[in-house]
N, C-alpha and C positions, 0 to 999 in steps of 0.2 A: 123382131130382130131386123138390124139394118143389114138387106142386100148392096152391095156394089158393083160395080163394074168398073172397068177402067173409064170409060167416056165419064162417070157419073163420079171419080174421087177425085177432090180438091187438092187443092196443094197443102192445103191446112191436115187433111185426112192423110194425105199420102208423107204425111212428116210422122203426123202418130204411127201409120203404120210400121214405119222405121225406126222409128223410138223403140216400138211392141215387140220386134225383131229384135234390137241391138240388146235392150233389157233381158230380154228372154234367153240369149245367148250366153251374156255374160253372167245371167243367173245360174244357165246349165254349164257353167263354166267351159266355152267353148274356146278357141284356142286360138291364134292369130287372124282375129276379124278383120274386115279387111270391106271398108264401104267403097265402091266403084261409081261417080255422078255420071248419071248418062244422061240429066237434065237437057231437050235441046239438042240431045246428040244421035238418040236412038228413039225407034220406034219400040221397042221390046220391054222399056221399063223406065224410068226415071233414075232410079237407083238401083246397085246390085252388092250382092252381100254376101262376101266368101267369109267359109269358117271353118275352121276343120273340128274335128272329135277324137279321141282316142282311139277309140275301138266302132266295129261296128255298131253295137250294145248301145253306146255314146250317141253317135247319129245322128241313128235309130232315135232314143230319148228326143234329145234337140229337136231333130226336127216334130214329132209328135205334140214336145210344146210349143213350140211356136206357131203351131197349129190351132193347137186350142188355146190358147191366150187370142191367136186373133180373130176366132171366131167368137171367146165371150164377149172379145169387144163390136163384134159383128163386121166384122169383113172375111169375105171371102176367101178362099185358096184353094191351090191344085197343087198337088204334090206326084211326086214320080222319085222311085227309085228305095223306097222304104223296105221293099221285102229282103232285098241283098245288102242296102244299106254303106254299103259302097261312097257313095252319092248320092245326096239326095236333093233333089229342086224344089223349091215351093214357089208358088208363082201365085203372089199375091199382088197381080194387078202393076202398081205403077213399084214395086218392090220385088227383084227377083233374088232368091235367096240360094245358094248352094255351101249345104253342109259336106263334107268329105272327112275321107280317113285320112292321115298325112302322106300317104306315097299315093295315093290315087289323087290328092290336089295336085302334086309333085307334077306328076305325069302329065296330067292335062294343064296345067299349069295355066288359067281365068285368068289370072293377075296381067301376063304379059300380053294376053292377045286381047281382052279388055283395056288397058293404059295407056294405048294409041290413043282408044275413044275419048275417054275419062277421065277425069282425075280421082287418083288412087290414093285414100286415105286410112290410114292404121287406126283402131280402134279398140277399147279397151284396156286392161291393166297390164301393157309390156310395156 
């Protein structure tokens, strides 16, 4: 199995990574995606990746696949926030991912305090 780190994923790696994300999403049929380039802008990830879910239950799933989708393809991650499922982060390196339920993106609302940095582009079938 291939371990990564950030110092060690390419730009070539960290474009699959994002594919493996966006795919996995849209597979668990995740719901207003939403890719954030922090290419150049940010020390914390290259790109970032809001999404919401239905229900907790929802999330929950999401993130658990995109989980293992990225590790059979052998990259790494760190997740936080699964047990309440609320929010969930996966920090996969030069890919940071936040799954939510829809009043708890509302709330904290990633979109406007990341879009200063970033450019904020909409993803999938809306």
């Amino acid at each position: 199995m291939i371990k990564k780190t950030k110092k060690q994923t390419s730009e070539q790696e960290a474009a699959e990574i994002l594919k493996i994300v966006l795919d996995t999403l849209d597979e668990g049929k995740a719901e207003d995606m939403v890719v954030i380039d922090l290419q150049g802008k940010s020390s914390i990830a290259n790109q970032m990746v809001i999404a919401s879910g239905t229900s907790q239950r929802h999330v929950a799933s999401l993130a658990e696949k995109v989980q293992e989708k990225l590790k059979a393809a052998g990259y790494l991650s760190m997740a936080e926030g699964e047990e309440k499922a609320d929010w969930v982060l996966i920090d996969a390196f030069d890919v940071i991912v936040h799954i939510f339920k829809p009043e708890v993106r509302e709330f904290y609302n990633l979109e406007k305090m990341w879009a200063s940095i970033g450019t904020l582009k909409k993803v999938g079938g809306e």
